[in-house]
C-alpha positions in Angstrom: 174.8 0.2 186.4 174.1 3.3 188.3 177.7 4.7 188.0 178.0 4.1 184.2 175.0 5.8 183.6 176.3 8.9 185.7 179.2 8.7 183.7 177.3 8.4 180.2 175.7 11.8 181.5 178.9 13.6 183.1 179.9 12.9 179.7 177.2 14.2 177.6 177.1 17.1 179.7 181.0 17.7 178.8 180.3 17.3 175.2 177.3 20.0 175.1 179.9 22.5 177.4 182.5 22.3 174.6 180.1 22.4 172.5 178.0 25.4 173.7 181.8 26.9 174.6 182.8 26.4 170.7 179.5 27.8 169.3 180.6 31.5 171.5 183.9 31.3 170.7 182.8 31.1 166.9 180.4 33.6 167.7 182.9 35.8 169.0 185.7 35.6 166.8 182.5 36.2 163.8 182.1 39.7 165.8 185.2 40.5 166.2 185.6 39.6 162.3 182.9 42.4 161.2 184.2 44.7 164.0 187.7 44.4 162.2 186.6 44.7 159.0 184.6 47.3 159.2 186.7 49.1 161.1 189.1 48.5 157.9 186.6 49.6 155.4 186.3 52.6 157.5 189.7 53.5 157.0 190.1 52.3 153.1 191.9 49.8 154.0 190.0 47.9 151.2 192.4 44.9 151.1 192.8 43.3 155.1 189.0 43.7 155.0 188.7 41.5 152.4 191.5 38.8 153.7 190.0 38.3 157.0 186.2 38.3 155.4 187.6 35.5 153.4 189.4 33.9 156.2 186.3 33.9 158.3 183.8 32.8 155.6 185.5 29.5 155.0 184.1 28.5 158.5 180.8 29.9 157.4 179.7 31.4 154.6 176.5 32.0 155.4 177.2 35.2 157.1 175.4 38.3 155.3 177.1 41.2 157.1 180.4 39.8 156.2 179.7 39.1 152.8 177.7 42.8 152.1 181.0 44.1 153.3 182.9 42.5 150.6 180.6 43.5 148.1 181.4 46.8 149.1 185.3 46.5 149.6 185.7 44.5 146.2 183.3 48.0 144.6 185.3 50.1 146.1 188.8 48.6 144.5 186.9 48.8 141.2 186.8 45.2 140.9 182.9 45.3 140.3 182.3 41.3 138.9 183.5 39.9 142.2 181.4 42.4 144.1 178.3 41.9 141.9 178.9 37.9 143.1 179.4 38.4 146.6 176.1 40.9 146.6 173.8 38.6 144.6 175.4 35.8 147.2 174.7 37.8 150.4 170.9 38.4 148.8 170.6 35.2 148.1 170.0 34.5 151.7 168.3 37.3 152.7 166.3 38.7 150.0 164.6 41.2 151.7 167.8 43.2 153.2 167.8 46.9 152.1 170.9 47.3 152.4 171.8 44.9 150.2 169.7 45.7 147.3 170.8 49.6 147.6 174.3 48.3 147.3 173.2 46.6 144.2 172.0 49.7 143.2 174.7 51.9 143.2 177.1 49.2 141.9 175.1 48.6 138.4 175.2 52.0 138.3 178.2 52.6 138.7 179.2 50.0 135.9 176.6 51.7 133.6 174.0 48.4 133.8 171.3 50.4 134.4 168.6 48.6 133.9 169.6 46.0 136.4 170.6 48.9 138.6 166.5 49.8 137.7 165.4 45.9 138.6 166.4 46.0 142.0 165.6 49.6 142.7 161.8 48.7 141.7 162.0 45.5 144.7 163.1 48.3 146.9 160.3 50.6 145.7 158.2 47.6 145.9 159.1 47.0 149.7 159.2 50.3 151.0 156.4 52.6 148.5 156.1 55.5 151.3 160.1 55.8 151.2 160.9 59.0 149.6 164.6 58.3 148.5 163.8 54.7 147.3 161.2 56.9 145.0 163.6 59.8 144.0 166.6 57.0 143.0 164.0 55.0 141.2 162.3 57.8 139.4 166.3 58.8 138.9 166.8 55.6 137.0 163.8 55.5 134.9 164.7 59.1 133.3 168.8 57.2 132.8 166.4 54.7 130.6 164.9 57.1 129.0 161.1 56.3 130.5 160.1 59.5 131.3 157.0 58.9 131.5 156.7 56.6 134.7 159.4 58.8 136.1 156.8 61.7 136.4 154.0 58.8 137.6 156.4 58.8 140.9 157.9 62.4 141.0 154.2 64.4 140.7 153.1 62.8 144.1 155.8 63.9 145.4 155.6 67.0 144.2 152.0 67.7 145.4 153.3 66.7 149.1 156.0 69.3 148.9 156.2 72.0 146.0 159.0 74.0 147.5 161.4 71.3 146.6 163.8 72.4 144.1 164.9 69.1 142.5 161.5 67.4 142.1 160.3 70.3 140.7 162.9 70.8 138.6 163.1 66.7 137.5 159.8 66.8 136.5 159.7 69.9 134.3 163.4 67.7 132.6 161.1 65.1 132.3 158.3 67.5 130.1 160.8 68.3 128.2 162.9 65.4 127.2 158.4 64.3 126.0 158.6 67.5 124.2 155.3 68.7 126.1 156.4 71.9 126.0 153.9 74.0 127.9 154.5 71.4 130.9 157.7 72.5 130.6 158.0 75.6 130.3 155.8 75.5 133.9 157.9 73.8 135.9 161.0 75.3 134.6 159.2 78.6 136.0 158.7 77.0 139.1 161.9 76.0 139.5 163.1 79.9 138.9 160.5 80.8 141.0 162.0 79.0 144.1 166.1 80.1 142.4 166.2 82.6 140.6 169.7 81.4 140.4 169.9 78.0 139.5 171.8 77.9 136.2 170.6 74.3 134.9 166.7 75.6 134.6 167.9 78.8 133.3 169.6 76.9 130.5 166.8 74.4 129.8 163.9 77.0 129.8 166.0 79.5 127.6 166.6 76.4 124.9 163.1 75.5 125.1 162.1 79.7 123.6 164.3 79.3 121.5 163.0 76.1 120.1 159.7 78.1 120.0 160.9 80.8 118.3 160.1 83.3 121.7 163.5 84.8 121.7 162.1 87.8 123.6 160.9 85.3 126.5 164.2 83.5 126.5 166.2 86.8 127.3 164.1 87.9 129.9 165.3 85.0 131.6 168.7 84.8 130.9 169.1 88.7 131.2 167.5 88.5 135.1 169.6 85.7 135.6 173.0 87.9 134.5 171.5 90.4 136.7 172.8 88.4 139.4 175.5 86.4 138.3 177.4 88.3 135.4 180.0 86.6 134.7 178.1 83.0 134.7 180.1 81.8 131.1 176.8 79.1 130.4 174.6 81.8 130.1 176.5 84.5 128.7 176.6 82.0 125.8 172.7 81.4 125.7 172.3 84.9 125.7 174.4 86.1 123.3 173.0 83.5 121.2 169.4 84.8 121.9 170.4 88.4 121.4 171.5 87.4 117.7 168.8 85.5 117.0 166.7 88.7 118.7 168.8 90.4 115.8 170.4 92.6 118.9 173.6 92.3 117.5 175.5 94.8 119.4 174.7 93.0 123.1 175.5 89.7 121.7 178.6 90.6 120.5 179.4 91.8 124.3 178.2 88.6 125.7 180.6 86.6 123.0 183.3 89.0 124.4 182.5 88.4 127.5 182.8 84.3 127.1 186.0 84.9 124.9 187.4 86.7 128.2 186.0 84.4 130.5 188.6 81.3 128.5 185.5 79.9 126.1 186.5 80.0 122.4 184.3 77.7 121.4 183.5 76.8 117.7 180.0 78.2 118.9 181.4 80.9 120.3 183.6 82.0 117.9 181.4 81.5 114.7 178.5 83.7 116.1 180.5 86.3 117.4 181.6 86.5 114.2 178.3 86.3 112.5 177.0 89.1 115.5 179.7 91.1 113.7 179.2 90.5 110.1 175.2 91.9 110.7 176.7 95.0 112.0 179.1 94.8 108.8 182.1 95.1 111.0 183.5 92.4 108.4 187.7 93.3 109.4 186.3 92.3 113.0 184.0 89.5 112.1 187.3 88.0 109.9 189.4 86.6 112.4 186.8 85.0 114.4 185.2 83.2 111.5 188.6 82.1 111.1 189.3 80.3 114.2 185.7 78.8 114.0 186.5 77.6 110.3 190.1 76.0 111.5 187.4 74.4 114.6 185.2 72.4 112.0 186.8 72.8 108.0 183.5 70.4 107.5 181.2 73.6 108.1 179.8 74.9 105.1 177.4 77.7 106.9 180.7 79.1 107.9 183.5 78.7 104.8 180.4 81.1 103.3 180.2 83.6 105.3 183.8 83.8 106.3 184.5 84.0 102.4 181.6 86.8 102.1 183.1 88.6 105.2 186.7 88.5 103.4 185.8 89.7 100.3 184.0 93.0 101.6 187.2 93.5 104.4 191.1 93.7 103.2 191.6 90.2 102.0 189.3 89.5 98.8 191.6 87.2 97.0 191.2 85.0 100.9 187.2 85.3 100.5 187.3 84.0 96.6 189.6 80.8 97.9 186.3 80.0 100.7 183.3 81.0 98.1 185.3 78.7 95.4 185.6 75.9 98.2 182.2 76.2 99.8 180.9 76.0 96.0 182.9 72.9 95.2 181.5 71.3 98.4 178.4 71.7 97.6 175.9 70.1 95.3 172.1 69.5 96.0 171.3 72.6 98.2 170.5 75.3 95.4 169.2 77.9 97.2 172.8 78.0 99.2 174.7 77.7 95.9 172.6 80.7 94.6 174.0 82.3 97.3 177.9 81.5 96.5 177.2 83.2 93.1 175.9 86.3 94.4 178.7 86.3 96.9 181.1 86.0 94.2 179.9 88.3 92.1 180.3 90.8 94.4 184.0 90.3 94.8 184.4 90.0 91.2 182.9 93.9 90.9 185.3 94.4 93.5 188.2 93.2 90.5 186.2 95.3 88.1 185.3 91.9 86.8 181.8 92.5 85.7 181.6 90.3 82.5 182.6 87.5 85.1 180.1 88.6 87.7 176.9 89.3 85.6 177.6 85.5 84.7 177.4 84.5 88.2 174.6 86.2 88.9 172.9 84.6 86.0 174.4 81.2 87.3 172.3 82.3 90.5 169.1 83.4 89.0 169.2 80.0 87.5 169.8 77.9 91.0 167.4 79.9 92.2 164.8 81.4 90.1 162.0 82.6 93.2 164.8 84.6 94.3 163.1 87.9 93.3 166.2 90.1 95.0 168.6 88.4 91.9 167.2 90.2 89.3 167.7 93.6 90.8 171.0 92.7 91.3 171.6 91.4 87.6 169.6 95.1 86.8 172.4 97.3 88.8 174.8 95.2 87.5 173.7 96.4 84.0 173.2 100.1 85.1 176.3 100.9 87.3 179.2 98.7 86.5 178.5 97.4 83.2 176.5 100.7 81.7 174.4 99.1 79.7 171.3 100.8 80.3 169.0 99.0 77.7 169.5 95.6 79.3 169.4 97.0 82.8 165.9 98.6 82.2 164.7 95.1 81.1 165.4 93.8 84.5 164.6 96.7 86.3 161.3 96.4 84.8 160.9 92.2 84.9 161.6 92.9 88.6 159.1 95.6 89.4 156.5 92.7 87.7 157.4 90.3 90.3 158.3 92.4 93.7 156.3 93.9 95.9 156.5 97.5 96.7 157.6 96.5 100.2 160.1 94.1 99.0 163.6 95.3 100.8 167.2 94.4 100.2 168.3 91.3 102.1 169.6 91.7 105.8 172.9 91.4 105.2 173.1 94.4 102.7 171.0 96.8 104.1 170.0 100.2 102.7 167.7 102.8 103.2 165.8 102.4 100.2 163.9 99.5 98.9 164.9 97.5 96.0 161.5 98.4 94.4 161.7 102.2 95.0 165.1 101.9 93.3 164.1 99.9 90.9 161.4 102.3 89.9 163.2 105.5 90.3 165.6 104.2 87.8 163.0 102.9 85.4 161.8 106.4 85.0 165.4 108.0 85.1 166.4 105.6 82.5 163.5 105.8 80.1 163.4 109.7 80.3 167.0 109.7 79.7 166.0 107.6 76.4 163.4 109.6 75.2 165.7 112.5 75.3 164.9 114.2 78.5 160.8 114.6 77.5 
């Protein structure tokens, strides 16, 4: 009895050896598993990783290192479903790993779910709130979703803890924007300069945001200190040129358009308002060719078929600027004020024809689309007085006009003269009248 029980334990005692012995050798061969494999991933050798993370999980597929490492070899070979499995797998048991969840992360975005990239970065948020890049990528996420409000709920702290940090500073002034609380803004867009003078991005966004405002003048003087050290920066040659124009500073905004053009951007932008920097100089052979290649760029661009017609007809190529007037006009149907335009426009080039039967009916045409245009019945006056030289009918508008202009009332911008419409308008009235009366 005494030797069989000896023998039941010898035996037991066998069993539990092998046992014990199988359990390390499983133990080792997992190691030696993630030691290959990562050593693999390590060296893009995305594929073996995978085979002998497979091989190795059909023993035991419990194994969380193994199977994070597949979720990152299967992202990393773009096959994102399979890694999205093997991730929400791995989590499954451990639901508190980091790693894990950050992996998650970076693979919905990476596929453009963002918002269940957003889910999992709020459980890492969650865990670890005093973790400053878990609040950076989440606040990251929120302004990707558009909630730009909660981003600033987490970027502010931040920003109070360190406000030398160019990217907080500069995400939360984004943020301002994007809520259109402009003077929020504009502030941390400053800051942002304050700390780099040089950082393009906040020079870009701040200038936009004047010219939203209508502050042209505070727009340059950032974009100008800006090209003071980085002249040839093609972004913000663009801005400023386009804030010099508006600024009516059309000689430096044509240089900064030249300056893009040079620099390889021709734009429709670029080319349509060096064109129009041009025209307001009346440089209209110059301004030509440019409105040209902005034209071929959109042929859907009304703003421009006008102007690059009005530019043709006062160059060398009149009978090209009727062809865009006529188009722009047949294009157009509810916007009056911009028809009225087209008339006068063409009216002009028919003078150039000695056409003025056909362009005192345009001009009429134009009054009529436009009637609070006060500037149309001078023009329909001079029309009367110097090419048709009917005097009677001229005075009559002359003197309907003086009724309805004040005495400060110029001619429009892009005709511009020395002497008002009003003062000429009056000085003929009495030229006219005492030319009438016989000379009394």
């Amino acid at each position: 009895m005494l030797l069989k029980t000896r023998f039941i334990l010898v035996k037991i005692f066998i069993i539990n050896s092998l046992l014990v012995h199988t359990l390390i050798i499983c133990q080792a061969q997992s190691e030696n598993t993630v030691l290959s494999a990562r050593t693999y991933l390590e060296s893009y050798r995305y594929g073996e990783a995978i085979k002998i993370i497979d091989e190795q999980l059909v023993n035991d597929s419990s194994q969380v290192d193994l199977l994070l490492m597949k979720g990152k070899a299967l992202a990393a070979l773009g096959k994102y479903k399979p890694a999205a499995k093997a991730l929400t797998t791995a989590l499954g048991k451990d639901s508190s790993n980091v790693l894990i969840l950050n992996e998650l992360v970076n693979l919905y975005g990476i596929i453009g779910e963002t918002d269940e990239g957003l889910r999992y970065a709020q459980r890492l948020f969650r865990q670890h709130p005093d973790n400053l890049f878990f609040k950076l990528q989440l606040a990251r996420l929120y302004t990707a979703v558009k909630d730009f409000r909660r981003a600033i709920a987490i970027l502010l702290p931040v920003y109070s803890e360190d406000t030398t940090d160019t990217y907080i500073t500069k995400q939360i002034a984004g943020c301002y924007d994007e809520l259109n609380r402009i003077d929020s803004a504009v502030l941390f867009f400053q800051k942002t300069l304050n700390l780099n003078k040089k950082d393009v991005g906040a020079t870009g966004k701040l200038a936009n945001i004047f010219i939203r405002m209508g502050n042209y003048g505070a727009g340059l003087y950032y974009t100008e200190r800006f090209l003071e050290e980085d002249s040839l920066n093609a972004a913000i040659l663009k801005v400023d040129g386009y804030l010099c124009y508006l600024y009516k500073a059309y000689p430096i905004a044509t240089q900064r358009f030249s300056k893009c053009l040079a620099l390889g951007d021709s734009s429709r932008f670029i080319c349509k308002y060096q064109a129009m920097s041009y025209y307001r100089q009346e440089a209209f052979d110059k301004a030509v060719p440019f409105f040209r290649l902005a034209y071929e760029a959109d042929t859907t661009d009304n703003e421009i078929c006008f102007y690059y017609g009005v530019a043709a007809t006062k160059s060398v190529l009149p009978d090209t600027g009727l062809i865009y007037l006529s188009k722009v006009l047949s294009r157009l149907k509810d916007s009056k004020k911009f028809i009225s335009m087209v008339y006068a426009e063409l009216a002009e080039t028919y003078n150039y024809y000695n056409r003025s039967d056909t362009a005192i009916a345009l001009l009429t045409k134009a009054r009529e689309e436009n009637p609070g245009k006060n500037g149309l019945l001078f023009k329909i006056a001079y029309e009367y007085d110097y090419y048709m030289r009917d005097f009677d009918k001229a005075l009559v508008y002359y003197r309907e006009f003086l009724k309805v202009a004040p005495p400060s009332e110029d001619v429009e911008d892009d005709s511009p003269t020395e002497v008002s419409y009003s003062d000429f308008a009056a000085k003929r009235v009495k030229e006219i009248t005492k030319k009438r009366s016989g000379g009394r």
